[in-house]
C-alpha positions as CSV (number, residue, x, y, z in Angstrom):
1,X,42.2,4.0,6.8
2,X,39.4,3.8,9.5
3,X,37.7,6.6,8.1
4,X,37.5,4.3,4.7
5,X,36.4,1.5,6.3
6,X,33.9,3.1,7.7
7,X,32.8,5.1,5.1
8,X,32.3,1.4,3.0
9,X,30.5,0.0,6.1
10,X,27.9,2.4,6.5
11,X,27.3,1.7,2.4
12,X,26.9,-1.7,2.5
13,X,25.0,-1.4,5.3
14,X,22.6,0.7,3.4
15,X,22.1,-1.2,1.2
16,X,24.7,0.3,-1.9
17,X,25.9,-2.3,-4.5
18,X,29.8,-3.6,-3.9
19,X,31.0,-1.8,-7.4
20,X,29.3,1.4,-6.1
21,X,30.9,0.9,-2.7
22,X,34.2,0.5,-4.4
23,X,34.1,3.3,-6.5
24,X,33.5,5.7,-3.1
25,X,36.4,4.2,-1.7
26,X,38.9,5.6,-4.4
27,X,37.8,9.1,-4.5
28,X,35.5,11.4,-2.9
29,X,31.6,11.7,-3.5
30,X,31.5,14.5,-6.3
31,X,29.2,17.9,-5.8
32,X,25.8,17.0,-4.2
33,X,23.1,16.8,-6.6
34,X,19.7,16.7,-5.2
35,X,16.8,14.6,-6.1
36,X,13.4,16.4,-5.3
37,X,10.0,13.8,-4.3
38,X,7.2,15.7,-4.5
39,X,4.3,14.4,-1.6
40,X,0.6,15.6,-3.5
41,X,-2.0,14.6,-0.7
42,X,-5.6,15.4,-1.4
43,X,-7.3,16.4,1.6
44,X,-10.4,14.5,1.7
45,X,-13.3,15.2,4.0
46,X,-14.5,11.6,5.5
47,X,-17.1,10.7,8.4
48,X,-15.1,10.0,11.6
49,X,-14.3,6.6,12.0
50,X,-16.5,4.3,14.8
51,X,-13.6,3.8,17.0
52,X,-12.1,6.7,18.7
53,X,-8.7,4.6,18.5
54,X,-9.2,4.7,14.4
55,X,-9.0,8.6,14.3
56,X,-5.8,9.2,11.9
57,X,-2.9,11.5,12.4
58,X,-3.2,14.2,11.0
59,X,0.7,13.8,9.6
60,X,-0.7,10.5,8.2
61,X,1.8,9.3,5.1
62,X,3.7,12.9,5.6
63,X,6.0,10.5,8.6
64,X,6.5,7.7,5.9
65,X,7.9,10.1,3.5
66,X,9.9,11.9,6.0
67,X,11.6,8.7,7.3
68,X,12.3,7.7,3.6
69,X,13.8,10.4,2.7
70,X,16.1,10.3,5.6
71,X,16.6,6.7,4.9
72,X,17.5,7.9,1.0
73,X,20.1,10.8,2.5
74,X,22.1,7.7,5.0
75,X,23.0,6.4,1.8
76,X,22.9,9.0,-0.8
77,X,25.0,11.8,1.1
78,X,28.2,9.0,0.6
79,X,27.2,8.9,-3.3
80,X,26.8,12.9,-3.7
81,X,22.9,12.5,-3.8
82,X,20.6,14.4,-1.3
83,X,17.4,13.8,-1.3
84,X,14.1,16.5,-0.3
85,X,10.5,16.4,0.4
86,X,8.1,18.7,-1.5
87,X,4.2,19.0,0.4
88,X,1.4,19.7,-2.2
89,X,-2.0,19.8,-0.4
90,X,-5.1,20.6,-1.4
91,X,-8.4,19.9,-1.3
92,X,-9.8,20.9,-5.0
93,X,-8.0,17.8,-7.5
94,X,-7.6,21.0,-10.1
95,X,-5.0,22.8,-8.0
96,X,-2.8,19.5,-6.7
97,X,-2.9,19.3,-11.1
98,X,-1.9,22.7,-11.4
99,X,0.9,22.6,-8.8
100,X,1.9,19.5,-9.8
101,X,2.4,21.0,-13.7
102,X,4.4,23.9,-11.6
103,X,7.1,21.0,-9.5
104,X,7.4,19.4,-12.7
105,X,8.5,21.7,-14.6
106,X,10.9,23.4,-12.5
107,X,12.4,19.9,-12.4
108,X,10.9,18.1,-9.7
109,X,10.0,15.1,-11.8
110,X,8.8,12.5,-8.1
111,X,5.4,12.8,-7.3
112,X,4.0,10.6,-4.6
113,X,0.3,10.6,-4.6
114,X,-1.7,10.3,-1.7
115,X,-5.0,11.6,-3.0
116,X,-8.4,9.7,-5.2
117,X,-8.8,7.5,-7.3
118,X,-9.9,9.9,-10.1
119,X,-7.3,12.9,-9.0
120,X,-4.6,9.9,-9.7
121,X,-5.8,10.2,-13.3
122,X,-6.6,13.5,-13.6
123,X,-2.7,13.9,-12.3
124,X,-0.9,11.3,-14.8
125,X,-2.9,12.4,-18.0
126,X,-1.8,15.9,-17.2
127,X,1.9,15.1,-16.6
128,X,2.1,11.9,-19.6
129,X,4.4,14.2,-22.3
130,X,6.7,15.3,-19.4
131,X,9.1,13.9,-17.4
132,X,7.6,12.8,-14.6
133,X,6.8,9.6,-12.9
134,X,4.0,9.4,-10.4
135,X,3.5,5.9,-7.3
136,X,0.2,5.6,-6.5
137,X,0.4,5.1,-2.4
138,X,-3.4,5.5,-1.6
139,X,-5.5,4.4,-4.1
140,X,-6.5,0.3,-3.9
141,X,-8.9,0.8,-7.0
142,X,-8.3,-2.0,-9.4
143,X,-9.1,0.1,-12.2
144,X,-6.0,2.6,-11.7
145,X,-4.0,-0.9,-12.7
146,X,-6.2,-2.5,-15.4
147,X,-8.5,-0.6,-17.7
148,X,-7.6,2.5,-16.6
149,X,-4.0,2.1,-16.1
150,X,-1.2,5.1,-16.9
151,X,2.2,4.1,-18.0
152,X,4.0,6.9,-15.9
153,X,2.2,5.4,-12.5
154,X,3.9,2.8,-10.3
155,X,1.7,1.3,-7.2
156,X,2.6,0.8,-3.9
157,X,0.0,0.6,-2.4
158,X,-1.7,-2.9,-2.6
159,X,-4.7,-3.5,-4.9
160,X,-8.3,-4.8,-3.7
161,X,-7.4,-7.7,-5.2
162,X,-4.0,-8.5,-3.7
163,X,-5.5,-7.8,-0.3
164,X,-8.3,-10.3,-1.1
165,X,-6.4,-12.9,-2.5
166,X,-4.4,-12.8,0.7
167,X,-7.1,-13.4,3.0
168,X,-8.7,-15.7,0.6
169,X,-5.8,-17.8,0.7
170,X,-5.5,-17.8,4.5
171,X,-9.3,-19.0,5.1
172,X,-8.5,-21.6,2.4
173,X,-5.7,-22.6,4.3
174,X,-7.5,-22.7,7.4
175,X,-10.6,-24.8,5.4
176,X,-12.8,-22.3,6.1
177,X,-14.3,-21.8,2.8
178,X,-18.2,-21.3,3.2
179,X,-18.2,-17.4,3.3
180,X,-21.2,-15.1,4.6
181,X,-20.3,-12.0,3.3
182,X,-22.2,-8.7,4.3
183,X,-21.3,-5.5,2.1
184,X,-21.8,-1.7,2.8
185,X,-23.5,0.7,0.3
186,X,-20.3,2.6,-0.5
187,X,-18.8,2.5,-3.8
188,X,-15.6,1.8,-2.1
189,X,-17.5,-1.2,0.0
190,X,-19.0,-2.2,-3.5
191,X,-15.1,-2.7,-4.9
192,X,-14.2,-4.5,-2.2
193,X,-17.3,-6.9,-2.0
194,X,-16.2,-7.7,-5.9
195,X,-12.4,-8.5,-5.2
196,X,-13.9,-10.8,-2.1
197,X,-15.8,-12.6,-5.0
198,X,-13.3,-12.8,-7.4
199,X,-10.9,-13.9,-4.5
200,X,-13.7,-17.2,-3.2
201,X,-13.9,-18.4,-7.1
202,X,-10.3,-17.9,-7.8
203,X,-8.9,-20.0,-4.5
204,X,-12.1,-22.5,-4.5
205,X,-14.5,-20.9,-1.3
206,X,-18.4,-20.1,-1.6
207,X,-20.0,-17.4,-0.7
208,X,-23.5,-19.1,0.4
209,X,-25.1,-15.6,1.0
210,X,-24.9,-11.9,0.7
211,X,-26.3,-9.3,2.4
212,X,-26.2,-5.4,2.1
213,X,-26.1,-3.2,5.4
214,X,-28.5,-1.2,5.9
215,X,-26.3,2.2,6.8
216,X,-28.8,5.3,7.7
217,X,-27.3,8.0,6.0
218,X,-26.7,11.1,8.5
219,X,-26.7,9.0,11.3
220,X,-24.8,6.1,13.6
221,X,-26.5,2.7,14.5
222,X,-24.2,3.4,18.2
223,X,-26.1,6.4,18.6
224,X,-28.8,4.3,20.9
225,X,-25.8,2.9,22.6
226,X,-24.3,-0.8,23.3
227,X,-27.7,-2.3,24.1
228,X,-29.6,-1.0,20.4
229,X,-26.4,-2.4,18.5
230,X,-26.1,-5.6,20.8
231,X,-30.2,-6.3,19.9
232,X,-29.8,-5.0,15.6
233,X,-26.5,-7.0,14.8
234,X,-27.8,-10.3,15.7
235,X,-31.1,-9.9,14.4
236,X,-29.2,-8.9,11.0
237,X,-27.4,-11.7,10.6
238,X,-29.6,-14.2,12.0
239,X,-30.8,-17.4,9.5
240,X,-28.1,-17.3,7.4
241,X,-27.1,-20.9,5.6
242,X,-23.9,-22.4,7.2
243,X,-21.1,-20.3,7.1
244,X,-17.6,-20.7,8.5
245,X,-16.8,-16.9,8.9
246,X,-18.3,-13.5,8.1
247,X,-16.7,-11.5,5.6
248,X,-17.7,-8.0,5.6
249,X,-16.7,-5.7,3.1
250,X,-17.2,-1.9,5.0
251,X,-14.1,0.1,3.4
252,X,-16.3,3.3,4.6
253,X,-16.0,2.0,8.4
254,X,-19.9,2.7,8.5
255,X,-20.4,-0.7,10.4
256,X,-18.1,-3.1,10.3
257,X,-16.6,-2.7,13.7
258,X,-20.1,-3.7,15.3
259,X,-19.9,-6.8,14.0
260,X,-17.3,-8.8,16.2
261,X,-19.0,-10.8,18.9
262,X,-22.3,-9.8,18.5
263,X,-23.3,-11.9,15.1
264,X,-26.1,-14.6,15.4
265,X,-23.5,-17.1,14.8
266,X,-20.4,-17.5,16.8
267,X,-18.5,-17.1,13.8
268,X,-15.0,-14.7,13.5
269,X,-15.2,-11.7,11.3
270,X,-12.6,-11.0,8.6
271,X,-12.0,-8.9,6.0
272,X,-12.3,-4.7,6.4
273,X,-12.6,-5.5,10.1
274,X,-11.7,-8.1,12.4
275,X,-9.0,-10.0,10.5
276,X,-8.0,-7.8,8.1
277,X,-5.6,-8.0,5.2
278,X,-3.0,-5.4,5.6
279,X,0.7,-4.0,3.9
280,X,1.7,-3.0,7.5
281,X,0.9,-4.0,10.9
282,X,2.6,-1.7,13.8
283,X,3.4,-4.7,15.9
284,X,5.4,-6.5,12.8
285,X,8.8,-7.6,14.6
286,X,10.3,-10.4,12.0
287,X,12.7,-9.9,9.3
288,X,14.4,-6.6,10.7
289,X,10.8,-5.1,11.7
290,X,11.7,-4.2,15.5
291,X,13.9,-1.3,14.3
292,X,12.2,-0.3,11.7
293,X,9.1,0.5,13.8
294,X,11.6,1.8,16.3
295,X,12.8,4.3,13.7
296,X,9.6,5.2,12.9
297,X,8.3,6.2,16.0
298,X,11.4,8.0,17.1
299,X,11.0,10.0,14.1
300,X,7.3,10.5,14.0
301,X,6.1,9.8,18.1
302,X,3.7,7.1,17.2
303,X,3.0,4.2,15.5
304,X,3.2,3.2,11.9
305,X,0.0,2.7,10.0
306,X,-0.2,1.0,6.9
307,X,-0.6,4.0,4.5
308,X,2.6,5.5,5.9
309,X,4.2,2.5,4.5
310,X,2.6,2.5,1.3
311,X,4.5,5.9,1.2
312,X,7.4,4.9,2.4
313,X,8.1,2.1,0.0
314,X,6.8,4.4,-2.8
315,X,10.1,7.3,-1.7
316,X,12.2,4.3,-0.5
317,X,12.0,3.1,-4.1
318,X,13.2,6.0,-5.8
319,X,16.3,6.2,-3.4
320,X,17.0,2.8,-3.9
321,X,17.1,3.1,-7.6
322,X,19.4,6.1,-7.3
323,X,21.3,4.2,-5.5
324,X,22.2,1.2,-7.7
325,X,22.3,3.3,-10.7
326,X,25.0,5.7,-9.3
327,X,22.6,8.4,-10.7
328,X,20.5,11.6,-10.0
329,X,19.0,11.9,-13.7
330,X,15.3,11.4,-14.3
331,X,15.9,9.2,-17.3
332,X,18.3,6.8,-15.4
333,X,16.8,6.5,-12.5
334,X,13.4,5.6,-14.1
335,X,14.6,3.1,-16.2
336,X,16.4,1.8,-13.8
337,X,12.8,1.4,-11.6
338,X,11.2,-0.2,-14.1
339,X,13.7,-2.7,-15.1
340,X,14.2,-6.3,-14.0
341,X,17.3,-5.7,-11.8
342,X,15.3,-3.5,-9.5
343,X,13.9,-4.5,-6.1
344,X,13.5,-2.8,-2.8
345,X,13.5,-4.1,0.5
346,X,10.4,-4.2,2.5
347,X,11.1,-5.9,6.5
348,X,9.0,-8.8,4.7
349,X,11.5,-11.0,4.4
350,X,12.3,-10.9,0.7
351,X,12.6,-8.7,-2.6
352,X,9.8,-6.3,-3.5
353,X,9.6,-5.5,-7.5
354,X,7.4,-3.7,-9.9
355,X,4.9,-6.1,-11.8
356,X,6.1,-4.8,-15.6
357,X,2.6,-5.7,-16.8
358,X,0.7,-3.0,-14.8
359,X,3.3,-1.4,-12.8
360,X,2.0,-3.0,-9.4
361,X,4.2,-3.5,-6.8
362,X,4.8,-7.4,-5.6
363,X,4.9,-7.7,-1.8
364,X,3.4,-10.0,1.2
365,X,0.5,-9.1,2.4
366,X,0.0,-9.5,6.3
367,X,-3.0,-10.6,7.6
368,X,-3.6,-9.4,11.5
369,X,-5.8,-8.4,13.8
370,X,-5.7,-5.1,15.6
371,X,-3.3,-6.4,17.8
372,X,-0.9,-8.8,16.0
373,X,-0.1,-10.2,12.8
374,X,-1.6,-13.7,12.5
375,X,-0.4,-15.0,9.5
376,X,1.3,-13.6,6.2
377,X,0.6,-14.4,2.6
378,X,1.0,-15.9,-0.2
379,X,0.5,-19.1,2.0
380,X,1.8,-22.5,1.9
381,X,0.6,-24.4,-0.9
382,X,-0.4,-21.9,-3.4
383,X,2.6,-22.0,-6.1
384,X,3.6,-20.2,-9.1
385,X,5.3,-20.5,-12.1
386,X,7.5,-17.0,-11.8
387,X,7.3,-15.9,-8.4
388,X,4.6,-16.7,-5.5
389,X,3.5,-12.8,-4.9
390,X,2.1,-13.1,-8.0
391,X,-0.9,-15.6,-7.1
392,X,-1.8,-11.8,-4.9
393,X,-3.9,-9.7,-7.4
394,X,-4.0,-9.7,-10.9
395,X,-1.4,-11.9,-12.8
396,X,0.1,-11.5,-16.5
397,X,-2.3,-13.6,-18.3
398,X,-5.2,-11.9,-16.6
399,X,-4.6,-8.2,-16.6
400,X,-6.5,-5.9,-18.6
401,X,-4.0,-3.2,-18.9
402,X,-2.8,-2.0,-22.5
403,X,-1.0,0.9,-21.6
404,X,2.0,-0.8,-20.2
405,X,1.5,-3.9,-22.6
406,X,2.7,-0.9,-24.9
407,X,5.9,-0.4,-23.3
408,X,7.3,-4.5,-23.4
């Protein structure tokens, strides 16, 4: 009888539903059945980042998927479910495609995608007839959930827009709502500049100038030193109209990190650097986030960055609908994702679900700098008719995407 009791502590610890629970207690877990998640990372070949501190691990996402998927086997191994971790990598987007046809048709029907914007596309319009189901945990691109949306792609990972809207709603909040915003020459930083704009006319702030940087390709403005980037940031930003903060927009990490301190202005810098809007901060200790960033570091000897998380949620998600279905099949298990009884928790201090519009997941956003979380969003104040995520990113009446509007 202790055994038992255990057995239906441990599953309501994890998370299992009381009927599923129940139904373990009056006969063993049947014949393991395993549930392959497939992790497709595109190895991409970036400029180093300014900050030696900045420089990721090289198992970047690879430790979110690995502590997921032992997160998914606490649970699943009482249910008969076991759950493994598939690697594609690849630096050419036609062989993750290729590989990715391969896992699904042997019956690997997960994939996790960690790789470009246009590889995420290339990868669900090869895979649309089969039965497969792809979360998007690296791409921010607003286009992956509106025009170009895919009905077999889920998205973890937080749109530009989400992450604007946060920190929008945060300066709003604070009354700081004259914006000097300074934008890189990166398509990326060009994406991000627009989602800032959408973001001040949305929430009621004005941008009262813009200014591109002038990046020298081949080359680092720190390569004089301190003293040639303490004389050319100042000089930059000087005569501006009145502004309350700087908002740069530097996705790339060309420049960004030189602006802190050293603008004309005393003003604080937010936005890809400074205070940042984030889906993960590795100092985030409310709402059960002490062990979870325990966990994580036991499991991976550092500390969790916010793409890791990205992936995590995307693997957690699949275990968790496995879980409350009772079921290992493709068919249930998806439907079960995409339905209205689904949600996964986050340590953000409520329910995560899929947006059934565009497939996007709902979740806080933190905003932080790069030592603490200062704030989280949505923020007092800004309400909603459904649920308060959604005033993060694009809402129902807004979104452009027809490809899910066909599955409603």
């Amino acid at each position: 009888m202790a055994h038992l009791s255990l057995t239906i502590g441990a599953l309501l610890l994890a998370g299992a539903p009381v009927e599923v629970c129940a139904q373990s207690a009056q006969q063993p877990a049947a014949q393991t059945k395993t549930i392959d998640i497939v992790l497709v990372r595109e190895m991409i070949d970036r400029p180093p980042p300014l900050s030696l501190l900045d420089i990721p691990p090289t198992d970047e996402g690879v430790a979110g998927a690995k502590l997921a998927i032992a997160d998914n086997n606490n649970t699943g191994r009482f249910l008969g479910q076991e759950f493994r971790l598939d690697i594609i990598e690849s630096a050419r987007a036609d062989e993750l495609v290729s590989e990715a046809e391969k896992r699904v048709a042997a019956g690997q029907h997960f994939l996790v995608l960690a790789v470009r914007p246009q590889t995420v596309l290339l990868l669900a319009d090869a895979l649309r007839e089969k039965e497969a189901l792809l979360f998007n945990a690296g791409a921010p691109d607003e286009s992956l959930r509106e025009e170009e949306c895919r009905a077999n792609v889920l998205h973890t990972s937080p749109s530009r827009a989400m992450l604007a809207d946060a920190l929008a709603q945060y300066l709003v909040w604070k009354q700081w709502r004259r914006w000097f915003l300074i934008v890189g020459q990166r398509p990326e930083d060009v994406a991000y500049a627009d989602a800032v704009r959408r973001a001040a006319k949305r929430f009621g702030a004005r941008i009262v100038e813009e200014r591109a940087f002038p990046v020298e390709t081949g080359s680092r403005r720190a390569d004089g030193g301190h003293e040639q980037v303490q004389q050319q940031i100042p000089l930059f930003t000087q005569n501006a109209p009145a502004h309350d903060v700087v908002v740069v927009a530097d996705e790339s990490e060309q420049f960004g990190e030189y602006l802190p301190y050293r603008t004309w202005d005393p003003r604080p810098v937010v936005g890809t650097q400074g205070l940042t809007p984030t889906s993960w901060h590795p100092a985030l200790e409310q709402w059960g986030g002490t062990q979870f960033q325990n966990r994580f570091r036991r499991s991976a000897n550092r500390t969790m960055r916010p793409f890791d998380y990205d992936v995590w949620l995307a693997v957690r998600s699949i275990g968790e609908a496995a879980t409350r279905r009772g079921s290992t099949t493709f068919a249930d298990i998806e439907a079960y994702l995409r339905s209205a009884a689904f949600e996964v928790a986050g340590f953000k201090g409520q329910k995560l679900t899929f947006r059934d519009w565009n497939g996007q997941l709902r979740q806080p956003i933190l905003i932080a700098t790069p030592k603490l979380p200062v704030s989280v969003s949505p923020q007092p104040g800004f309400l909603h008719q459904f649920s308060v995520l959604d005033t993060l990113g694009v809402d129902r009446p807004e979104t452009k995407c027809k490809a899910w509007e066909r599955r409603i």
